[in-house]
C-alpha positions as CSV (number, residue, x, y, z in Angstrom):
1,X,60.5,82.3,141.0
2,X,58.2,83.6,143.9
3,X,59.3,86.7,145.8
4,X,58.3,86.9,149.2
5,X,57.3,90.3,150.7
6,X,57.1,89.8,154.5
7,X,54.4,91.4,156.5
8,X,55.4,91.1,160.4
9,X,52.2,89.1,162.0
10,X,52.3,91.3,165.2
11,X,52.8,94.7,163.3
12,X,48.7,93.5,162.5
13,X,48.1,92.4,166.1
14,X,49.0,95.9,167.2
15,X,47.4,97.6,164.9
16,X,44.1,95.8,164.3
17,X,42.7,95.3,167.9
18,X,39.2,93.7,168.2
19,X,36.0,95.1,170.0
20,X,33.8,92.7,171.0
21,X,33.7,89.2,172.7
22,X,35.7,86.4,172.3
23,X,34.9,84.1,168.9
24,X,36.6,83.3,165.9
25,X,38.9,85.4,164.2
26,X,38.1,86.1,160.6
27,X,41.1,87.9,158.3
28,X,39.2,89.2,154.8
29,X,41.4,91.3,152.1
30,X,38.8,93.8,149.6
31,X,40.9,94.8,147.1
32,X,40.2,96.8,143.6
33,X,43.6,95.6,141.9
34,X,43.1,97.7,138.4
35,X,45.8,99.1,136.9
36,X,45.9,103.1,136.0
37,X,49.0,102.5,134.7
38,X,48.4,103.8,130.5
39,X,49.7,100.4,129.4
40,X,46.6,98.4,130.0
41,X,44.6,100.9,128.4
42,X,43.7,97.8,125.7
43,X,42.8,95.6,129.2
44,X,40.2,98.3,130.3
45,X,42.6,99.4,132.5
46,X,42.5,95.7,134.3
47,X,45.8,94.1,135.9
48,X,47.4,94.1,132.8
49,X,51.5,93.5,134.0
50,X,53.0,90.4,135.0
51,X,55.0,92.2,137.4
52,X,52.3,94.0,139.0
53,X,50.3,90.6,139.1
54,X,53.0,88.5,140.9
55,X,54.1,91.8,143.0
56,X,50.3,91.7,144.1
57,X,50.3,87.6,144.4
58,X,53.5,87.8,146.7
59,X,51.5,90.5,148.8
60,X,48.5,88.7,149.3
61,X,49.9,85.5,150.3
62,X,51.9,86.9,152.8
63,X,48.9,88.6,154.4
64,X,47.7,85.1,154.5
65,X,43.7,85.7,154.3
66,X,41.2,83.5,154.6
67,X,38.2,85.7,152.2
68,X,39.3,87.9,149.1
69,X,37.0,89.9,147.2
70,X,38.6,91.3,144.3
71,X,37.5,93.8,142.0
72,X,39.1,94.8,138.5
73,X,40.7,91.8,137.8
74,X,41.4,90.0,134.0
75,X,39.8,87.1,133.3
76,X,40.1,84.1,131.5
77,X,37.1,85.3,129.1
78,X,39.2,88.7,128.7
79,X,42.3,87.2,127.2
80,X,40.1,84.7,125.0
81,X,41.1,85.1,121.3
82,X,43.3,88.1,122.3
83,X,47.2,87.5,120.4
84,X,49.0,88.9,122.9
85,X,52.6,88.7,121.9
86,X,54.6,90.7,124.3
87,X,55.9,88.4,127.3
88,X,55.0,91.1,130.2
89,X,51.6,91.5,129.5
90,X,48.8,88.9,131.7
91,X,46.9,87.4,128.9
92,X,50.8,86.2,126.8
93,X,50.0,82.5,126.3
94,X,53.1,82.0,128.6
95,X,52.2,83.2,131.5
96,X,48.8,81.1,131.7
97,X,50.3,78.0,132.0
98,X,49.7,78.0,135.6
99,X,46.1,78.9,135.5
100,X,43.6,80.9,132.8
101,X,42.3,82.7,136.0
102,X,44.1,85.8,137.2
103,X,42.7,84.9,140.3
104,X,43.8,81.2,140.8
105,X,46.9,82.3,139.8
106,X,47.7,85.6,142.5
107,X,45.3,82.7,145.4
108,X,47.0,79.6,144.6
109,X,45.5,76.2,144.3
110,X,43.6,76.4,148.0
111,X,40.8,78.5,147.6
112,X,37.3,78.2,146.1
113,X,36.5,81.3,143.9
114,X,33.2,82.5,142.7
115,X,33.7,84.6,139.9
116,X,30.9,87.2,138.7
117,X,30.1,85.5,134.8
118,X,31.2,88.1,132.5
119,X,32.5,90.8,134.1
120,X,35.7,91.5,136.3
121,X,35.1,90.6,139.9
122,X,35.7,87.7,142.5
123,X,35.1,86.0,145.8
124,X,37.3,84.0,147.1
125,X,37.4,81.4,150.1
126,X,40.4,79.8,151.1
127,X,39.5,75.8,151.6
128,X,41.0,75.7,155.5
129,X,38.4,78.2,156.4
130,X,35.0,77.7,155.2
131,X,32.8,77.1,151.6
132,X,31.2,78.6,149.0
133,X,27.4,76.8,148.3
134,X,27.6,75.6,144.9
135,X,31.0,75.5,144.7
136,X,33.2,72.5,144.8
137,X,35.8,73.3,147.7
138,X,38.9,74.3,145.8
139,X,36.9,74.8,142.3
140,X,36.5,77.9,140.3
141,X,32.6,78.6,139.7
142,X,30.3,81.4,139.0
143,X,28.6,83.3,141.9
144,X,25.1,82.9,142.8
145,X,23.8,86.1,143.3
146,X,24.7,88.5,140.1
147,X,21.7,91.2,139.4
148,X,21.1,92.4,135.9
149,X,22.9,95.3,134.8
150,X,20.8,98.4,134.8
151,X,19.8,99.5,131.4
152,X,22.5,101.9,129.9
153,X,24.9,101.2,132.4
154,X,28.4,99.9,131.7
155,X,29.0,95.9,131.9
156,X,32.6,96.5,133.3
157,X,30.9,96.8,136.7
158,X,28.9,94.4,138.9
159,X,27.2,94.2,142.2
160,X,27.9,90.0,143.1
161,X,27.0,87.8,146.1
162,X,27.7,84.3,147.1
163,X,26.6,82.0,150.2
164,X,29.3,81.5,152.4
165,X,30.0,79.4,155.1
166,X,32.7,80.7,157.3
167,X,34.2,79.5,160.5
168,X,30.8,77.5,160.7
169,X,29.1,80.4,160.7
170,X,26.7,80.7,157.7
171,X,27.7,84.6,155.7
172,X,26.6,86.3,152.4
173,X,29.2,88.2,150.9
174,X,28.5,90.9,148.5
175,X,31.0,91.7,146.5
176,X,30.7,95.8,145.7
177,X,32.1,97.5,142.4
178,X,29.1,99.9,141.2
179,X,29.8,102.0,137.8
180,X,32.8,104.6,138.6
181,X,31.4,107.7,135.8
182,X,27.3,107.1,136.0
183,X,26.4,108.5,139.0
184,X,22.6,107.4,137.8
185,X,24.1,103.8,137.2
186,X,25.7,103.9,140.2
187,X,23.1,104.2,143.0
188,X,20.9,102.0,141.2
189,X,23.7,99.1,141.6
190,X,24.2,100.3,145.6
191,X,20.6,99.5,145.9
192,X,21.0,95.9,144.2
193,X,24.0,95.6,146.2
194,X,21.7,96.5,149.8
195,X,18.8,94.8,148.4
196,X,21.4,91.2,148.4
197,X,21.7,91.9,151.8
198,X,19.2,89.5,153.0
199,X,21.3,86.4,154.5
200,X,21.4,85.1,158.0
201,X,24.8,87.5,158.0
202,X,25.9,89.8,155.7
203,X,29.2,90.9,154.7
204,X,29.6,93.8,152.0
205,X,33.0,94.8,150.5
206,X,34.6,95.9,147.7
207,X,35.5,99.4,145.5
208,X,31.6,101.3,146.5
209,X,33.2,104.4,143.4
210,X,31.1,106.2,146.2
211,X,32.8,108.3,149.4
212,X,30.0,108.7,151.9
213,X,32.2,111.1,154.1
214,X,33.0,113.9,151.5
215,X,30.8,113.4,148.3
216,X,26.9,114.2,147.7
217,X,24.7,113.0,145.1
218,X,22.2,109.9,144.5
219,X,24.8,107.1,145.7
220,X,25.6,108.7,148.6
221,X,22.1,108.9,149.8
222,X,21.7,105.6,148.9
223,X,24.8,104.8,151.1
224,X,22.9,107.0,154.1
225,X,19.8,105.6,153.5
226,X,20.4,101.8,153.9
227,X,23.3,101.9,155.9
228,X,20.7,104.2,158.2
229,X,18.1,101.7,158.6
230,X,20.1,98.3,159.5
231,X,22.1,96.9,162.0
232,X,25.4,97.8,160.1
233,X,28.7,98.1,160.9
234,X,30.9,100.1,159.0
235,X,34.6,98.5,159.9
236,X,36.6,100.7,157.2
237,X,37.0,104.8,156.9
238,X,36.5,106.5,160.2
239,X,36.5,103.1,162.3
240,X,40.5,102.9,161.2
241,X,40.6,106.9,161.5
242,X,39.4,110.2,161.1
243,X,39.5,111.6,158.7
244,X,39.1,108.3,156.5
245,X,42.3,106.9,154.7
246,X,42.2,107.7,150.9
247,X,41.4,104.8,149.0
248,X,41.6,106.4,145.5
249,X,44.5,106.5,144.0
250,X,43.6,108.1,140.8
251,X,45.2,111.1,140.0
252,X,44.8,114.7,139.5
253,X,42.0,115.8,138.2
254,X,40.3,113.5,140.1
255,X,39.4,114.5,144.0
256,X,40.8,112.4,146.8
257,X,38.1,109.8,147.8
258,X,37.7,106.9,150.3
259,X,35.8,104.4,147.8
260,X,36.5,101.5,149.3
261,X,34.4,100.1,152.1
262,X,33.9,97.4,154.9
263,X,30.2,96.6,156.5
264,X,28.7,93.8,158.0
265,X,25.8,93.5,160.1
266,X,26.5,90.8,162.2
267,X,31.0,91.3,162.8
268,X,33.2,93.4,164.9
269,X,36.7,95.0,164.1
270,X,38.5,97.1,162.4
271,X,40.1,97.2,158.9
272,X,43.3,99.3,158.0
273,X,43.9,100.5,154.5
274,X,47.2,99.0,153.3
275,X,50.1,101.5,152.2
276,X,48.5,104.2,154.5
277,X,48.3,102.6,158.0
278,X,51.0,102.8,159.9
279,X,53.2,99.2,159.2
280,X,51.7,98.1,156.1
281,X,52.3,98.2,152.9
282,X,50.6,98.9,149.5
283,X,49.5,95.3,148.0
284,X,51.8,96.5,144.3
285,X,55.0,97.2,146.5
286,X,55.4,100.6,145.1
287,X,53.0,101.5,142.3
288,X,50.8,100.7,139.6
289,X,46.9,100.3,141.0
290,X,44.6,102.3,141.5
291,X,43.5,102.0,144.9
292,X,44.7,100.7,148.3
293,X,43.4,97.5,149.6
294,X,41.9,97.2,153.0
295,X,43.4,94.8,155.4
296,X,40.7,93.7,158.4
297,X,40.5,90.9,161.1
298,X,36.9,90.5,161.8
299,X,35.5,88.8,165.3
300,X,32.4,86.2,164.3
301,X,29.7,86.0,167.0
C-alpha cells in the first residue's frame, strides 16, 4: 500500500516566490537520495531500504515535479546477480516486481528517465511536461552526454547531461555528482560538468561534494571560475538564505557543508532545501539519507 505524505501546495506558493516576468512555471526536485545508514554498506551506501525507498517515493510524488535529477540511486545493474535474501533490502527479488529501476519505481510509470550507463545517477522528465531527445516519452534510456571518468577517479560518480525539451522550451540538464574524497577527481569532473554547458539553456543540478561558500581548494575555484565568467544564476544556497542551508547530512567528523546546488543560465527563482526551510519536509520523513533535497519552481523565459 502507498502512504501518502501531504505537502500543502500554498505552504510552496509562500515560500517560493518568483523574480522575473511572467512565463511558464517549471517545478524541478535535485536530490542525492544515498543512504548513510551502515546497512547499505554492501550497496555502496546507495538507497538500500525498502522503507526509505517508498518513504522517499511517497515524498516525491506528493511534491508533484515535473524534472528529477537524482543522484546515488541503485540500479538495475547493481542488484544483477546479487542473492539478496532479506525482504527489506531494494535489490530482494520481491520487491522488483514493479520495476528493475529504483527510479521507475519511486517516479511511476509517467516519466522518461535518462539514466547515466553504469553508474548511479538519473534525469528524469515527467511525460505532461516536456521530452528527453533520444528517449521514447515514458521509456527508460541512457543519457546522451556522459564524459569519461578521469583516470584514477572513482566510477561511483558521474558528471551526466541530456537534451531536454521543457515547456517548449529547448534545456540541457546536467546532472552533477563529482567524486566526494578526490578533491583532484573532483574539479576535474566540475570542469566536464561546465564544459556540457553548451545548450541553447542550461540547467545544472545535483550533489556538486563541493561548498563554494565555506570550502577552498581546486573545486572551489573551479566553481568561482566558471560560474564567474557566464550568465549564471545560482537559485540554491544564499538565493534561499544567508547563510546557505546545510545540505550535508553526514555526520561528525565531517564539517557542515552546502553540496548541493541549483544554476541555470537562462531561469529565474528560488529553490528551498527540504527539511530545513520553513514548511517542508525532509524527502525520508525522518531519517536515513544523507543529504536534503532541494525543492525549486523555476520561471522559463
Amino acid at each position: 500500500m502507498i502512504r501518502k505524505t501531504i505537502f500543502p501546495a500554498a505552504t510552496f506558493a509562500l515560500l517560493l516566490p518568483l523574480i522575473g516576468s511572467a512565463g511558464e512555471t517549471l517545478r524541478v526536485l535535485s536530490a542525492n537520495i544515498g543512504n548513510n545508514d551502515p546497512r547499505c554498506m554492501s550497496y555502496n551506501w546507495k538507497l538500500c531500504l525498502l522503507p526509505v525507498e517508498d518513504r522517499v517515493r511517497d515524498s516525491i510524488r506528493a511534491l508533484d515535479p515535473e524534472v528529477v535529477v537524482l543522484q546515488e540511486i541503485s540500479t538495475a545493474a547493481q542488484c544483477a546477480g546479487r542473492q539478496e535474501w532479506r525482504p527489506w533490502k531494494v535489490c530482494h527479488p520481491r520487491n522488483r516486481t514493479e520495476a528493475e529501476e529504483q527510479t521507475r519505481r519511486i517516479l511511476g510509470p509517467d516519466w522518461t528517465i535518462a539514466m547515466a550507463k553504469g553508474r548511479f545517477e538519473a534525469i528524469a522528465v515527467k511525460v505532461s511536461a516536456g521530452t528527453i531527445q533520444g528517449c521514447e516519452p515514458g521509456a527508460v534510456c541512457w543519457a546522451e552526454f556522459l564524459p569519461d571518468l578521469p583516470r584514477g577517479c572513482d566510477p561511483g560518480f558521474s558528471v551526466s547531461a541530456v537534451e531536454a525539451v521543457l515547456k517548449g522550451a529547448p534545456v540541457r540538464v546536467i546532472n552533477i555528482h563529482p567524486d566526494s574524497i578526490k578533491r583532484g577527481c573532483r574539479a576535474r569532473e566540475l570542469e566536464q560538468g561546465f564544459a556540457l554547458a553548451t545548450g541553447k539553456n542550461n540547467l545544472m543540478l545535483g550533489d556538486w561534494n563541493t561548498d563554494p561558500y565555506r570550502g577552498k581548494g581546486e573545486d572551489v575555484e573551479v566553481w568561482k571560475r566558471e560560474v564567474s565568467k557566464r550568465p549564471f544564476t545560482i537559485h540554491s544556497g544564499i538565493a534561499e538564505h544567508d547563510p546557505p542551508y546545510l545540505t550535508d547530512l553526514v555526520p561528525w567528523p565531517w564539517p557542515d557543508k552546502t553540496l548541493d546546488h541549483v544554476l541555470s543560465d537562462f531561469a529565474q527563482g528560488v529553490c528551498a532545501t527540504l527539511g530545513v526551510a520553513p514548511g517542508t519536509r525532509r524527502l525520508d520523513g525522518r531519517g536515513n539519507l544523507d543529504h536534503r533535497g532541494l525543492w525549486c519552481e523555476l520561471n522559463l523565459p
